[in-house]
C-alpha positions, -999 to 999 in steps of 0.1 A, spaced: 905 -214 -164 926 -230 -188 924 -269 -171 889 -262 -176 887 -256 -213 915 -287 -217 892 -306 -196 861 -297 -219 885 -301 -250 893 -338 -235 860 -355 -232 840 -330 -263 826 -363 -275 818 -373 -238 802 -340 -228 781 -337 -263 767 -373 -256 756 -364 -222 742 -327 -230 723 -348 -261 710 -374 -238 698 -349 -214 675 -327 -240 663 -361 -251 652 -372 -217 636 -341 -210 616 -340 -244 605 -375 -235 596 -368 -203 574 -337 -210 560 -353 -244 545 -384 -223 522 -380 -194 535 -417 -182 571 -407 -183 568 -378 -166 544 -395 -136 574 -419 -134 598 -392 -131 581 -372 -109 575 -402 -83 610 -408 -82 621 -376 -76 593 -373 -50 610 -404 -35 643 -395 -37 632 -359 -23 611 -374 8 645 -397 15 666 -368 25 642 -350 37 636 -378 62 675 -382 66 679 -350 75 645 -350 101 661 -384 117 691 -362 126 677 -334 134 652 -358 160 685 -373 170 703 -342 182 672 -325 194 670 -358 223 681 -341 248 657 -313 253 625 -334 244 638 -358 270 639 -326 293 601 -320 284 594 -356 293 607 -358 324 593 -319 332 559 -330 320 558 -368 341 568 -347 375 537 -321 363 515 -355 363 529 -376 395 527 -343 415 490 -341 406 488 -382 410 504 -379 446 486 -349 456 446 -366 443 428 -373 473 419 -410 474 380 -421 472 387 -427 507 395 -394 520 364 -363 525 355 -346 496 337 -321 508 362 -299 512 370 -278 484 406 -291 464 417 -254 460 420 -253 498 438 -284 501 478 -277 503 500 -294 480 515 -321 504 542 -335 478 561 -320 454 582 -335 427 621 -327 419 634 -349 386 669 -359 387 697 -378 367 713 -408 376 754 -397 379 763 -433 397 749 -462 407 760 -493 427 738 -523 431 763 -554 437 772 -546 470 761 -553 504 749 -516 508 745 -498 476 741 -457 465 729 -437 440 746 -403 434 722 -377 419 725 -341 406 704 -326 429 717 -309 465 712 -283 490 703 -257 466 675 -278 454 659 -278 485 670 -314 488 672 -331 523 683 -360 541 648 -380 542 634 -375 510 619 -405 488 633 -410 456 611 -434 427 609 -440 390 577 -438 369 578 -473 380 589 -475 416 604 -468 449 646 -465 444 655 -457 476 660 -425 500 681 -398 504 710 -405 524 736 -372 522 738 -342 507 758 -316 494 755 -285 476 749 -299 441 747 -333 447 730 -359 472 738 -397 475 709 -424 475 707 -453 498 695 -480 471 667 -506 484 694 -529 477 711 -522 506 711 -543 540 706 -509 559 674 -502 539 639 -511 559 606 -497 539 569 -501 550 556 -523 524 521 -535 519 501 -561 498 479 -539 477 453 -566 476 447 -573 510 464 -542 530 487 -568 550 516 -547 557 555 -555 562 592 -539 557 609 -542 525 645 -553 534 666 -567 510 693 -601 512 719 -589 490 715 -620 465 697 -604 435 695 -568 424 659 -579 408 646 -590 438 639 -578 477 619 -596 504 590 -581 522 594 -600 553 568 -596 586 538 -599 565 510 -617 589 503 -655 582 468 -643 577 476 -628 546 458 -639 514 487 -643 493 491 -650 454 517 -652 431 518 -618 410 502 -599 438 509 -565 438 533 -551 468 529 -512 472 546 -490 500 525 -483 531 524 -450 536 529 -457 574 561 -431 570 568 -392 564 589 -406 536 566 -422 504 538 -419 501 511 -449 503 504 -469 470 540 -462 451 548 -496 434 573 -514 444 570 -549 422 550 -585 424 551 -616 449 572 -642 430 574 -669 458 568 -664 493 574 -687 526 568 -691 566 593 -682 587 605 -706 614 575 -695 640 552 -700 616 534 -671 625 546 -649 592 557 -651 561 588 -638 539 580 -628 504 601 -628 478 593 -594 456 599 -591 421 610 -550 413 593 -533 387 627 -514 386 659 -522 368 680 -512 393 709 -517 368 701 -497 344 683 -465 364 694 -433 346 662 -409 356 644 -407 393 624 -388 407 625 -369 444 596 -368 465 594 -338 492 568 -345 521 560 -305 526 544 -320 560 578 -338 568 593 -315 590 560 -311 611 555 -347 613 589 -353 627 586 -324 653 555 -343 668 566 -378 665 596 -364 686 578 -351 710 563 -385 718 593 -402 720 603 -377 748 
């Protein structure tokens, strides 16, 4: 107590100036209607500035669980995108008959390769997700690859840029189908190779996957023709895809469960008997 009173002793003339100067301002401010707009805009500005400080970090911390709602509310959306019947299929029947052929399980991104000759994805979701060997995995934007191996927690990924990785791949255009392999010389690029030489084909044309397989689904995008060429018969051509995926920077994916997968299988075995 006593620093403070030898403080306030100290700097009297200081203190008295400031106290003055305050009661001044004040007076002038309510006395004038134009001083006291002024002084009310700034405080209002000052005011909104923290206020919006403090919101930007509030937003900043609360990331993480509105990314959650995202990525909850896009597998909601592809789920019903997957599970629309196209304009091709009967629509007679009534949609609350139909069973839900795909179902949608989101997933993080814990490693990813892509500058090898055979690349993997490792993802936090396993064998008590219901996840199997099989299974399609995409982006909002595209096919990544398919499940490889799993484990309890976790399951590994075999990348489209892989040499082991073959996809039924279509022109979206024209319906000209092919398999999606991949040369190992770009991780923007795979080759859609097979394609018949009676393909209409244009730079920029859409390639989709087939949906020739249990695995994805037809129409999924895959990327865009960005140069294509014979092969040595002539009779098809190779074709040079651009990905709509980064498959550097993937960090979110998506799982896609054929419900129908395991019946599909169990038939198509039986013909190979």
């Amino acid at each position: 107590m006593q620093q403070i009173f030898n403080f306030v002793i100290r700097n009297k003339t200081s203190l008295l100036f400031l106290l003055l100067f305050g009661i001044a301002l004040s007076m002038t401010i309510q006395s004038h209607s134009y001083h006291r707009s002024k002084f009310i805009n700034s405080a209002n500005s000052l005011t909104g500035g923290v206020y919006g400080t403090v919101n930007s970090i509030g937003q900043y911390f609360d990331l993480k669980e509105q990314n959650s709602i995202l990525v909850e509310e896009n597998k909601r959306l592809r789920e019903q995108l997957l599970n629309t019947p196209s304009t091709n299929d009967i629509t007679s029947i009534d949609s609350t008959l139909r069973d839900k052929r795909f179902s949608i399980i989101p997933a993080q991104v814990y490693k990813n390769s892509y500058n090898l000759p055979n690349n993997y994805l490792t993802i936090n979701r396993g064998k008590r997700d219901s996840i199997k060997q099989d299974f399609g995995v995409i982006t909002s934007k595209g096919i990544v690859g398919i499940i490889d191996n799993t484990s309890n927690k976790f399951s590994t990924v075999l990348s489209i840029l892989s040499k082991k990785s073959r996809i039924n791949a279509k022109l979206k255009s024209s319906n000209q189908n092919g398999s999606l392999t991949w040369n190992t010389k770009s991780p923007y690029l795979a080759q859609l190779e097979d394609v018949s030489q009676f393909a209409k084909l244009n730079i920029g044309d859409t390639i989709v996957t087939g949906g020739q397989s249990a695995i994805f689904p037809k129409g999924i995008g895959i990327g865009t023709v960005q140069n294509f060429s014979t092969d040595a018969t002539g009779d098809t051509y190779t074709i040079e895809v651009k990905l709509f995926n980064d498959m550097t920077t993937l960090q979110h994916v998506y799982i896609i469960k054929n419900n129908d997968i395991e019946e599909i299988q169990n038939l198509e075995a039986l013909n190979n008997e």
